[in-house]
C-alpha positions, 0 to 999 in steps of 0.5 A: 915827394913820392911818385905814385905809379898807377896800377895799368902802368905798373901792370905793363911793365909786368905782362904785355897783353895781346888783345883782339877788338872785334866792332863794326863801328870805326868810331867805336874802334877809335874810342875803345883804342884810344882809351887803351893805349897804355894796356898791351903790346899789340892791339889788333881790330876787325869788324867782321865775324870772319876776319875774326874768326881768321885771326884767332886761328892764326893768332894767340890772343889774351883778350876778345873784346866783342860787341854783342851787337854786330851785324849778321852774327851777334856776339854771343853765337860769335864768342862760342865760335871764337872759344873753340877755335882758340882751343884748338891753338891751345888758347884760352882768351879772356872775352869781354862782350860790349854792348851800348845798352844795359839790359835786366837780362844781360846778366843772365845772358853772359852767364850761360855763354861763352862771355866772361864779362860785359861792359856798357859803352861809356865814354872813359871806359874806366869799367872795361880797364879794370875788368881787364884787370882783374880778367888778364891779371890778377886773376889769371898770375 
């Protein structure tokens, strides 16, 4: 009998990813991480638009995934700040923007900022790993 390999195992083998999860929700942070635990080398989480900002400039990261909802700062007008101070490190991250409702104009909203894609909260996110996929890999190599 053939093992089959699946893709997100074959992809860790190909290029560890670097990946900062911006939430102020501790359960959140949990659920995001866990359901990632098989993509990337390093998996950094903050919950404020300050700490992220502080690690992005002292860090090279692939991937930003924000929550469009944070406190104080929302994640569009966090995301812009977040894309000019990585290029300034010569960075330029993928950003993923969560959000835990779907909206008719989230589509429109995404376009015209600095966000590359948006997942709805779920409980598998199956959604937000293979737009990693196709953001981190198959696009970028």
């Amino acid at each position: 009998m053939i093992k089959e390999k699946s893709i997100f195992a074959f992809l860790e083998d190909m290029k560890p990813l670097k990946i900062l999860l911006i939430d102020d929700d501790l359960a959140s942070q949990f659920v995001i991480a866990k359901n990632l635990h098989n993509l990337g080398d390093r998996l950094d989480i903050c919950s404020s638009s300050d700490e992220a900002i502080k690690r992005v400039e002292s860090y090279n990261y692939d991937l930003i995934l924000v929550d469009l909802n944070l406190p104080v700062v929302n994640g569009f007008e966090l995301s812009k700040s977040l894309k000019l101070t990585s290029e300034f490190n010569n960075s330029f991250p993928r950003i993923i923007g969560l959000t835990g409702l779907d909206h008719p104009l989230l589509p429109t909203l995404v376009t015209y900022s600095d966000i590359d894609d948006y997942v709805v909260r779920s409980t598998d996110y199956s959604d937000l790993k293979n737009k990693i996929v196709n953001h981190c890999y198959l696009n970028l190599n």
